[in-house]
N, C-alpha and C positions, 0 to 999 in steps of 0.2 A: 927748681928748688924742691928738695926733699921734704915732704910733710911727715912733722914732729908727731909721733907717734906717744902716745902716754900708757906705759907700763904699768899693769894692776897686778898686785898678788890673787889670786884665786880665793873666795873660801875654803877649798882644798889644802892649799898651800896653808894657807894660814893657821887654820886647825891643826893641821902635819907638826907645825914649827911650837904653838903651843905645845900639842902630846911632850914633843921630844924635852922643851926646856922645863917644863913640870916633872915630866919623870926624872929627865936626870938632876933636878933638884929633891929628888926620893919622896914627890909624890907622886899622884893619882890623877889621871887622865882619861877621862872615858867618854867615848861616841855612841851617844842615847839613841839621837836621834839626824842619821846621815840626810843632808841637803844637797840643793845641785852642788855641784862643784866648783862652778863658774861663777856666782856670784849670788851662793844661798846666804840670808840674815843669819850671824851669829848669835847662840843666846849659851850663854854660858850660868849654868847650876853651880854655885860655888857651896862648899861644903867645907868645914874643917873639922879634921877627927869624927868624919860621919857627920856631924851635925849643921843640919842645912843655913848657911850663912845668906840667900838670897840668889835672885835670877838678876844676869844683866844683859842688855843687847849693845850690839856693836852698832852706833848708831853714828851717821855722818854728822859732822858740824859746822859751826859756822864757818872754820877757817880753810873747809876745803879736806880738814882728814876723818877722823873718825874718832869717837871718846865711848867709853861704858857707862848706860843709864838705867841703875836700879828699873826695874820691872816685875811688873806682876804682884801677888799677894807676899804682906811679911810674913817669914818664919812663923814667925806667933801665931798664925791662923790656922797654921796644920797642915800636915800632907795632904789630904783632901782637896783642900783650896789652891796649891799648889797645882794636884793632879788638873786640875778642873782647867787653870788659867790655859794650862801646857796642852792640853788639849783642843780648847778652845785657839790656840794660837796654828798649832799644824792645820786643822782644820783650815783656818784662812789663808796659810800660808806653806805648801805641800814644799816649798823648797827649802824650807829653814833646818837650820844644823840647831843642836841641843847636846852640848857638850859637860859633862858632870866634873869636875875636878873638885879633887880632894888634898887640898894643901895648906897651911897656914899663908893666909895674905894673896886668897885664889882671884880677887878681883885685880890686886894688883900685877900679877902674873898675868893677867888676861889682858892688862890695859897696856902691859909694856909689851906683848907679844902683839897683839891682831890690832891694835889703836895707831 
């Protein structure tokens, strides 16, 4: 009997499929910061009209798939605290992707693409 093999998208893949449905929705998609490809942590920069809406990670959950959960410092705190978190994070983590999109409703475009 053939063993059932379980199909993952990549970080790569996923990122990819992001870029493409934010642009062709005529925004903004940008690769800050490239991770492995095979299964780097998602953190997505959401920004609207330039102005920073918040970080989220691509984090598993209970049911076995994955959902977006706010992270890091609020907006309010300032690019600095920002910098700092984001730094603080590649350091621990040298395979994480850090993706900047600039779209109206950029959380939700993230959670119906890579979730």
């Amino acid at each position: 009997m053939a063993e059932e093999s379980s199909a993952r998208l990549t970080s790569a893949m996923l990122v990819g499929a992001l870029r493409r449905r934010v642009s062709g929705a005529g925004g903004f998609a940008t690769i800050l910061v490239k991770g492995d490809d095979i299964s780097g942590v998602i953190l997505i920069q959401a920004l609207e009209k330039g102005q920073e809406i918040g970080l989220f990670e691509r984090v598993p959950n209970l049911m076995g798939g994955y959902a977006l959960m706010r992270c890091g410092p609020a907006p309010a705190e300032g690019a600095e605290a920002m910098a700092q978190y984001v730094a603080r994070r590649r350091r621990s983590d040298p395979d994480l992707w850090i993706i900047e999109l600039d779209i109206p409703e950029a959380e939700r475009f993230a959670a119906e693409t890579i979730c």
